[in-house]
DRENVOPA-564713 format. One record per residue (C-alpha): residue number from 1; residue in one letter; chain; x, y, z. Coordinates in steps of 0.25 Angstrom, whole numbers. Last residue first. Example, Ala and Ser with C-alpha at 12.3 -4.5 7.8 and 13.67 -1.06 7.14 Angstrom:
# DRENVOPA-564713
{roti 2 S A {55 -4 29}} {roti 1 A A {49 -18 31}} 
END
This chain:
# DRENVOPA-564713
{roti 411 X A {-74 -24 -85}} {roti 410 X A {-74 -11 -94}} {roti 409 X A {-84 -5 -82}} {roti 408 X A {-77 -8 -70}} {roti 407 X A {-69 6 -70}} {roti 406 X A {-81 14 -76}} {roti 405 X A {-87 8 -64}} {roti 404 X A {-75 13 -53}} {roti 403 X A {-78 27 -61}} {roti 402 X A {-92 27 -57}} {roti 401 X A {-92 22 -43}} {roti 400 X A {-81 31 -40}} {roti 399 X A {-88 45 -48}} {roti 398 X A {-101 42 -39}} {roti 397 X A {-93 37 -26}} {roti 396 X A {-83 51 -26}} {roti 395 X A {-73 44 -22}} {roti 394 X A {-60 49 -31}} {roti 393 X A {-53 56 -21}} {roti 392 X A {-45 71 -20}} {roti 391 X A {-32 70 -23}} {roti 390 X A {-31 78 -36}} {roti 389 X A {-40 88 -33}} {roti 388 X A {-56 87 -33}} {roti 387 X A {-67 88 -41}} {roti 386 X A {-66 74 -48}} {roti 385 X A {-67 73 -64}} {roti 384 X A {-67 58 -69}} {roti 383 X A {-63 55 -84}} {roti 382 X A {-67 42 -90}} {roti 381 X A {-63 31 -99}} {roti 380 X A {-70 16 -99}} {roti 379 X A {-64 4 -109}} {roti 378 X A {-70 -11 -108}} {roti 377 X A {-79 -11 -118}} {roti 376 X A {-77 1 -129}} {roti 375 X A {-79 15 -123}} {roti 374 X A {-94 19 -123}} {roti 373 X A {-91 32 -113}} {roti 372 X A {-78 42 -113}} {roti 371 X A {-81 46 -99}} {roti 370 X A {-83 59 -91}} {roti 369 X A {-85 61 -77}} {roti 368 X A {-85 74 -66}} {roti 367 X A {-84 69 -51}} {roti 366 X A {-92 77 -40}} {roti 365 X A {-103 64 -40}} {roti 364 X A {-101 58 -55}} {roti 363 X A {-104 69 -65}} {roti 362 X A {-112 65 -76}} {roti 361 X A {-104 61 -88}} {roti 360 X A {-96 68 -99}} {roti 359 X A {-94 63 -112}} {roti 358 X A {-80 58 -117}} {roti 357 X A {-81 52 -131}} {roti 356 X A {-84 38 -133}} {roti 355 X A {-76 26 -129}} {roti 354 X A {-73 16 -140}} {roti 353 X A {-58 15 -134}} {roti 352 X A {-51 21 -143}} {roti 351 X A {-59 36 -140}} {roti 350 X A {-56 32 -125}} {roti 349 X A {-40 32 -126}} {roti 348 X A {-39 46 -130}} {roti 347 X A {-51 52 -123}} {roti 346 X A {-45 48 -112}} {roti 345 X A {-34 60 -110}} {roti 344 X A {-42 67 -100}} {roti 343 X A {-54 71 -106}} {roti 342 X A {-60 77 -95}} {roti 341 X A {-50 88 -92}} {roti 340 X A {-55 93 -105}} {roti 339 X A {-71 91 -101}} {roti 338 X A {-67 96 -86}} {roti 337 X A {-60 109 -91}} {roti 336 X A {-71 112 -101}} {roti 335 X A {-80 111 -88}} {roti 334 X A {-69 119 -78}} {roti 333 X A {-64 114 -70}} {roti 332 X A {-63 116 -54}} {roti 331 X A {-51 123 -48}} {roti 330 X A {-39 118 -42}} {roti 329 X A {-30 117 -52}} {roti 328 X A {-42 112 -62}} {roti 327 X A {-37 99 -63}} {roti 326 X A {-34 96 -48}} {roti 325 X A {-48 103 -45}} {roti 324 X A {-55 93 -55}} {roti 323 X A {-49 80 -51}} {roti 322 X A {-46 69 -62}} {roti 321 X A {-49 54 -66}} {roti 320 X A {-47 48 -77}} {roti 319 X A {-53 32 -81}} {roti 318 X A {-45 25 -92}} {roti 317 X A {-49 12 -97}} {roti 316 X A {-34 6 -104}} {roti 315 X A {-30 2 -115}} {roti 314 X A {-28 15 -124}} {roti 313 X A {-26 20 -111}} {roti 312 X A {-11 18 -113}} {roti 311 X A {-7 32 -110}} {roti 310 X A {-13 32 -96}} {roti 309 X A {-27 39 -96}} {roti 308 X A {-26 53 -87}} {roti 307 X A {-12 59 -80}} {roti 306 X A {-16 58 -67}} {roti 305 X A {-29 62 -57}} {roti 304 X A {-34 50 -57}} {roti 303 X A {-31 39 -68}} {roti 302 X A {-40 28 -69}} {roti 301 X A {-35 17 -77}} {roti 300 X A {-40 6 -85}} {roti 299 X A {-38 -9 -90}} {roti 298 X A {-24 -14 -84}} {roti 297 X A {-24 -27 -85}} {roti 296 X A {-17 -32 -101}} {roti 295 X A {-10 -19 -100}} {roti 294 X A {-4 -20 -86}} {roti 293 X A {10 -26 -89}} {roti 292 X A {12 -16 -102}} {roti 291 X A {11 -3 -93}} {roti 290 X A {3 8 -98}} {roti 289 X A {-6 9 -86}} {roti 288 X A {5 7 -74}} {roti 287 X A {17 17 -79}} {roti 286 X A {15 30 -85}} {roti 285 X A {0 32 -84}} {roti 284 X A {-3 25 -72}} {roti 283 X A {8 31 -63}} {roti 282 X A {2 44 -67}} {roti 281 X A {-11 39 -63}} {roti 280 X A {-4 34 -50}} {roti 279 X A {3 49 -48}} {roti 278 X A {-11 56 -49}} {roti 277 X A {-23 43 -46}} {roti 276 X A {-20 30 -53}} {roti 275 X A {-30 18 -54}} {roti 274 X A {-26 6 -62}} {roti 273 X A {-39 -3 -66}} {roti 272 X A {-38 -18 -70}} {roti 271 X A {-50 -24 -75}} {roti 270 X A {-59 -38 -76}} {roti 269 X A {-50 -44 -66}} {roti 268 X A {-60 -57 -63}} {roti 267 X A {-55 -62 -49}} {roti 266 X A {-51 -74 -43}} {roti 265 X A {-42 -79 -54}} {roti 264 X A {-35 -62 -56}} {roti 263 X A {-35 -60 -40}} {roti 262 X A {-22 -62 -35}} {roti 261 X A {-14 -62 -49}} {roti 260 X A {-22 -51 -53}} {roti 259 X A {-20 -44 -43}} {roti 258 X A {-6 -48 -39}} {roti 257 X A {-2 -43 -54}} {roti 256 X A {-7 -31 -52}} {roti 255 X A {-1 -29 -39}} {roti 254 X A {14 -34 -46}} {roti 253 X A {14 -26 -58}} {roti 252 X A {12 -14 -48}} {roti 251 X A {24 -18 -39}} {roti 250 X A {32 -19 -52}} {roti 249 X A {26 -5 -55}} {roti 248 X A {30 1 -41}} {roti 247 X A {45 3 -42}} {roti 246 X A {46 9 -56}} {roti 245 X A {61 10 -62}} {roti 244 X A {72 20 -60}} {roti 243 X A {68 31 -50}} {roti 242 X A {68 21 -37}} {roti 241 X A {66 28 -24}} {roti 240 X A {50 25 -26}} {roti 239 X A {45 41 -28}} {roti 238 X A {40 36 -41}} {roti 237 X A {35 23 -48}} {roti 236 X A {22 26 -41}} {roti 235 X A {21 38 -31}} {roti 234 X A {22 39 -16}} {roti 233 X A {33 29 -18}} {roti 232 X A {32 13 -17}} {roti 231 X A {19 14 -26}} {roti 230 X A {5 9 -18}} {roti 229 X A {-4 -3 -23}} {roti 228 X A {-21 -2 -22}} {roti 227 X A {-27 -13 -29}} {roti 226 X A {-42 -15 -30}} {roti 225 X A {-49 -25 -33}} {roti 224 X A {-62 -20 -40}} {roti 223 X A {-75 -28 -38}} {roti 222 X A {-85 -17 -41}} {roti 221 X A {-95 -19 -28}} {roti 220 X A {-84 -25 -20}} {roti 219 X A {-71 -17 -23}} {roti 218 X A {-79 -3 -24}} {roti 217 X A {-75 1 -11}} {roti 216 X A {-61 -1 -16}} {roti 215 X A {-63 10 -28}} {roti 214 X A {-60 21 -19}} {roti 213 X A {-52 30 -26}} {roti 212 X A {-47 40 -17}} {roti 211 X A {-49 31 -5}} {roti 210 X A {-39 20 -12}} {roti 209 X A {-28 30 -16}} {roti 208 X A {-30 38 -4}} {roti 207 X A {-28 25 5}} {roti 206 X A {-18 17 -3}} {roti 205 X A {-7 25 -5}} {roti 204 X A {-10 35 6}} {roti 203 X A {1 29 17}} {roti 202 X A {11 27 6}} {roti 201 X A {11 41 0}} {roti 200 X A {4 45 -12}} {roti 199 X A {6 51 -23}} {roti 198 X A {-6 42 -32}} {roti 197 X A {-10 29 -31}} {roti 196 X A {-11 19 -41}} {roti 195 X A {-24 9 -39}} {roti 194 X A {-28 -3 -45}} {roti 193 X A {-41 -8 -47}} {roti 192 X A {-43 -22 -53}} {roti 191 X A {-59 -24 -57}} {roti 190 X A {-66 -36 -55}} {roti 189 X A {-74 -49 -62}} {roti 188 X A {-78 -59 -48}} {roti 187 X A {-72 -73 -53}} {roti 186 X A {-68 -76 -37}} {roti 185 X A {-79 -70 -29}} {roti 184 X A {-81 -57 -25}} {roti 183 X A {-76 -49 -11}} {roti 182 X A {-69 -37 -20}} {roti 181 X A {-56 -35 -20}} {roti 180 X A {-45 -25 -12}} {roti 179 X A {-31 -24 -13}} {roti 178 X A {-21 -14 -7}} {roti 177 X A {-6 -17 -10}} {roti 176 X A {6 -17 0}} {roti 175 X A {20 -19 -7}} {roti 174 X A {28 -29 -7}} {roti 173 X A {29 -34 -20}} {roti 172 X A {12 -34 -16}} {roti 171 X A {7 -37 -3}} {roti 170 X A {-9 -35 -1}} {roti 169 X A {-16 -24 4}} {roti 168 X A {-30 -23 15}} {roti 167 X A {-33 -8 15}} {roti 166 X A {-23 2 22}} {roti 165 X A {-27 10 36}} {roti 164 X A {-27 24 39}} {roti 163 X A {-32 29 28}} {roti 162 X A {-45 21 23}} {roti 161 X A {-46 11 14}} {roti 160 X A {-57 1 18}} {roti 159 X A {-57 -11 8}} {roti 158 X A {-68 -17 -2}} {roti 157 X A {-69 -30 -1}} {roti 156 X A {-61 -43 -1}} {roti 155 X A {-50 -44 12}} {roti 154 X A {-36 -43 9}} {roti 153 X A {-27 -53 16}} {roti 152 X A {-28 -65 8}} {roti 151 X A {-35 -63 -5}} {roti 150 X A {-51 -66 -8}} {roti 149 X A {-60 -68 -19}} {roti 148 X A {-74 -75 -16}} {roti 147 X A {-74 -88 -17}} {roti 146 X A {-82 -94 -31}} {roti 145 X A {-96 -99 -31}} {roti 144 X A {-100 -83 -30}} {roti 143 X A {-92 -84 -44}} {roti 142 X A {-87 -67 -46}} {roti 141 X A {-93 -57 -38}} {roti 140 X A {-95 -48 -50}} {roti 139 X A {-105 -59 -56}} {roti 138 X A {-116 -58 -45}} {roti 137 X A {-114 -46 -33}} {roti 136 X A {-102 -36 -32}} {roti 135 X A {-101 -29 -18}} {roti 134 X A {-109 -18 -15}} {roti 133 X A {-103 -2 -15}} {roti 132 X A {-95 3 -4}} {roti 131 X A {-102 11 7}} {roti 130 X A {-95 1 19}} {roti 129 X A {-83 5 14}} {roti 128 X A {-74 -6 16}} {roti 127 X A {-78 -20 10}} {roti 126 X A {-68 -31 14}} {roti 125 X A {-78 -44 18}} {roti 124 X A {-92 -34 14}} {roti 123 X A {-97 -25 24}} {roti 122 X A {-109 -20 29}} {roti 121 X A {-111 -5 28}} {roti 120 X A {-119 -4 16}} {roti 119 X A {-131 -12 22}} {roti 118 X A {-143 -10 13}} {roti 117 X A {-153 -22 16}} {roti 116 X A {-165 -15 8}} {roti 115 X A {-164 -28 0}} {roti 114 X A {-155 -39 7}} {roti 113 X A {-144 -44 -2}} {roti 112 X A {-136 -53 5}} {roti 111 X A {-127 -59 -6}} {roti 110 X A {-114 -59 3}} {roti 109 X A {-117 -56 18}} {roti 108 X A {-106 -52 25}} {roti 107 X A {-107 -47 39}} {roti 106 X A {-91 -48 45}} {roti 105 X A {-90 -33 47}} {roti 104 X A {-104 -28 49}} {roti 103 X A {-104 -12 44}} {roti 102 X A {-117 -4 46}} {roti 101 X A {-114 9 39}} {roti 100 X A {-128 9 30}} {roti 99 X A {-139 1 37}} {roti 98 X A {-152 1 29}} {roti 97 X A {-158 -11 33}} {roti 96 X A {-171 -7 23}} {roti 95 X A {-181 -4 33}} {roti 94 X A {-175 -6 47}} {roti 93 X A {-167 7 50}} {roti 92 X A {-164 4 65}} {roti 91 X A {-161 15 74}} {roti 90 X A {-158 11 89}} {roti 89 X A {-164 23 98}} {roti 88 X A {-162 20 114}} {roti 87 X A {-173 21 125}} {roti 86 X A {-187 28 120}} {roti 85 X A {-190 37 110}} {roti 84 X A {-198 48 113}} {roti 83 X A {-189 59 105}} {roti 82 X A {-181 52 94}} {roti 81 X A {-168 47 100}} {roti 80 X A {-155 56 99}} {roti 79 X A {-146 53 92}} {roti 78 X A {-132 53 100}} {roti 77 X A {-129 40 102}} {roti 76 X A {-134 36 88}} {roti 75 X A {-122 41 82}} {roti 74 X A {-126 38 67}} {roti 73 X A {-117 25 60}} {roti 72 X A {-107 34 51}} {roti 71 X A {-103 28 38}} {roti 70 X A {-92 38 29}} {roti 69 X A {-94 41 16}} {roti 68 X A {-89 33 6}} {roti 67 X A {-80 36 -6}} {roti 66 X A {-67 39 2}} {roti 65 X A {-63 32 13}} {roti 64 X A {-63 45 24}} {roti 63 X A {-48 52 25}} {roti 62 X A {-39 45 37}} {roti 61 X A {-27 55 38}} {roti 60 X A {-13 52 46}} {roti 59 X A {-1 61 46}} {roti 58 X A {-3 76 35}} {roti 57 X A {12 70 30}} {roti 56 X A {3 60 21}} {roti 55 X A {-5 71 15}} {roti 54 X A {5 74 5}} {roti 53 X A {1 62 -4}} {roti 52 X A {-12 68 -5}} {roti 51 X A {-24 64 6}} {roti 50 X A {-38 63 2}} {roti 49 X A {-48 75 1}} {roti 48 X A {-62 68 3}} {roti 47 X A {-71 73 -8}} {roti 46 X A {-79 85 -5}} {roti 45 X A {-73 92 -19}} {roti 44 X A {-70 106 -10}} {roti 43 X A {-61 95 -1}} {roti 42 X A {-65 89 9}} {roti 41 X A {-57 90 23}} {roti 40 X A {-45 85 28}} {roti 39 X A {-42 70 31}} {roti 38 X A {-52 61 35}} {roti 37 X A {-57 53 47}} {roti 36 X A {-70 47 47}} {roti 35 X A {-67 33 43}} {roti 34 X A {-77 26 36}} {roti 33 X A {-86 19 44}} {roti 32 X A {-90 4 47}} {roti 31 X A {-98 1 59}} {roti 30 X A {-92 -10 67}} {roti 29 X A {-99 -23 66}} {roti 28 X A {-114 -27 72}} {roti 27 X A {-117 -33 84}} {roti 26 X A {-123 -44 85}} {roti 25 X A {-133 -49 73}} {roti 24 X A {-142 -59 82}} {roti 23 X A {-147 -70 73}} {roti 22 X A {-141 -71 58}} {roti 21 X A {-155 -73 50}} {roti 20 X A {-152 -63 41}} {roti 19 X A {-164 -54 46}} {roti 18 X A {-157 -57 60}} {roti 17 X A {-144 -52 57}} {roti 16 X A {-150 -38 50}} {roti 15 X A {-157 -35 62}} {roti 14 X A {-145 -39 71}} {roti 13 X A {-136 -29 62}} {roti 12 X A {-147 -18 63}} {roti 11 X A {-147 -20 80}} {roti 10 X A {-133 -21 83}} {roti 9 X A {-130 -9 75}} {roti 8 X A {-140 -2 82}} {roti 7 X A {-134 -7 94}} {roti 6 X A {-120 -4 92}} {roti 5 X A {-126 10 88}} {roti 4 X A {-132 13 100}} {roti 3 X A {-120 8 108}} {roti 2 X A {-110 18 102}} {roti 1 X A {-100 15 93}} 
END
């Protein structure tokens, strides 16, 4: 960092000390920034190409976290000053306190809420993209009389998941398991995501499954735990060294268990979600979903790129979501193509359900949408078209923030 910007940085944090009253602010933390490294180059979607199981003999790789762009401070070493000014150039935006990108580990100021004080950088206990949404405020933080949720070893917030290093996890049967929650209170009402990933081998288990998807950076602002658990093969119940019986669903009846166990009395569960994306979504259909031990929990799916709704979505929410270029063999669809595609094979369970017929709604950035709308309380069903192949990210930030609230919405 060069010294002009340690001293700009000196300077806004110490103006935003001394309106709180705090005396000299010091010198500020490190600047948070996504990592710029990344693999290959954007695909003709311009979404981030992220690796395939393949990928792992290519050696090392750290891809951009997906869904936020990356925060760069500006090199004021090599600005140069305005003609006539004097000595060295310090900018200070002033009106508003605008300052997007400054990251002050340690400064936590629950309930401060400044107007015109927008500081996006500044970090709650845990929170890792810097661009995530707000924490939860009033009743979704539970009892502010109560303590705030916590469990030893894993800090609240939302997590940085990047490639090269692994998000906080906890032991389960063994097994490493990712888990992230929101910083709310005990009683706070939340949403259990859990993720299947795809063909994958062990180093991308939890990195392209959680940057392809990235609902962790909306832990805080939609309170979700998230639980991310990986198969002992590159595929689950496959690929294990044991044909005879399934080696990972034990281990799965044992990480839902854990959370409720863990966090069912501090916690409201108001939902349990199971995410699959190509082998996971076909995991989901055959095994997970229909499964007898889940059905009083599980309460909706989102299958990416599988098999569509599981076979026992007559109890279950189902979201789909496909690539166009994957089902076009390459090439785009198609309008006819999109409505047939479109269908899926909800319109089976969504009819029962109270839910209207399927209309198509606005596009959601470069993702195309349908729903099946006015379903009975606590049912949703939609279809979600990407542009890209079967790999490419869902992290587009319109289409995520929609789908994650059609996820909360039969809460």
């Amino acid at each position: 960092m060069t010294f002009e910007k340690r001293v700009h940085i000196h300077v806004v944090a110490g103006v935003l000390l001394g309106l709180l009253g705090c005396g000299d602010g010091g010198e500020a933390g490190p600047v948070g920034a996504a990592d710029p490294m990344t693999k290959g180059a954007a695909g003709e979607t311009g979404q981030q190409q992220l690796p395939s199981a393949s990928d792992e003999a290519s050696g090392p790789f750290t891809p951009a976290p997906s869904g936020a762009a990356a925060v760069t401070m500006p090199d004021m070493a090599a600005t140069e000053p305005p003609a006539g000014a004097a000595g060295m150039e310090m900018p200070m935006e002033l009106p508003g306190m605008d300052m997007p990108g400054m990251d002050m580990p340690g400064m936590n100021m629950p309930g401060m809420n400044m107007p015109g004080m927008n500081m996006p950088g500044m970090n709650m206990p845990g929170m890792g993209d810097p661009n995530a949404p707000a924490p939860a405020v009033g009743p979704m933080d539970g009892d502010p009389n109560a303590p705030m949720v916590s469990i030893e070893g894993v800090p609240c917030g939302s997590p940085r998941v990047g490639f090269t290093s692994s998000p906080p996890t906890v032991k389960i049967t063994d097994r490493d398991v990712v888990v992230a929650y929101p910083c709310a209170h005990e009683g706070a009402q939340v949403t259990f995501f859990l993720f299947l990933h795809g063909t994958l081998g062990d180093a991308q288990k939890v990195p392209f499954t959680m940057n392809a998807f990235p609902i962790h950076n909306f832990v805080d602002s939609h309170n979700v735990i998230v639980v991310v658990p990986k198969a002992i093969g590159n595929q689950w119940n496959n690929n294990d060294g044991d044909d005879t019986q399934d080696l990972d669903k034990p281990h799965l009846y044992d990480v839902v268990d854990w959370v409720y166990d863990t966090f069912g009395e501090k916690f409201d569960i108001r939902s349990m979600w199971a995410s699959g994306g190509s082998w996971g979504a076909a995991y989901l259909n055959f095994s997970f979903a229909c499964d007898p031990r889940f059905e009083e929990r599980l309460r909706g799916v989102r299958m990416v790129v599988g098999t569509g709704c599981p076979r026992c979505s007559n109890r279950l929410s189902c979201i789909v979501a496909e690539q166009e270029l994957e089902e076009g063999g390459g090439m785009p669809l198609s309008d006819p193509e999109k409505e047939m595609k479109s269908s899926s094979n909800i319109d089976a369970f969504a009819g029962p359900h109270g839910c209207d017929g399927k209309m198509k709604m606005p596009d959601l950035g470069p993702v195309r949408h349908w729903t099946w709308p006015n379903c009975d309380p606590g049912w949703v069903h939609s279809y979600y078209l990407g542009p890209g192949n079967h790999a490419d990210p869902w992290n587009d930030p319109t289409s995520m923030m929609h789908m994650v609230d059609e996820i909360k919405s039969i809460e």
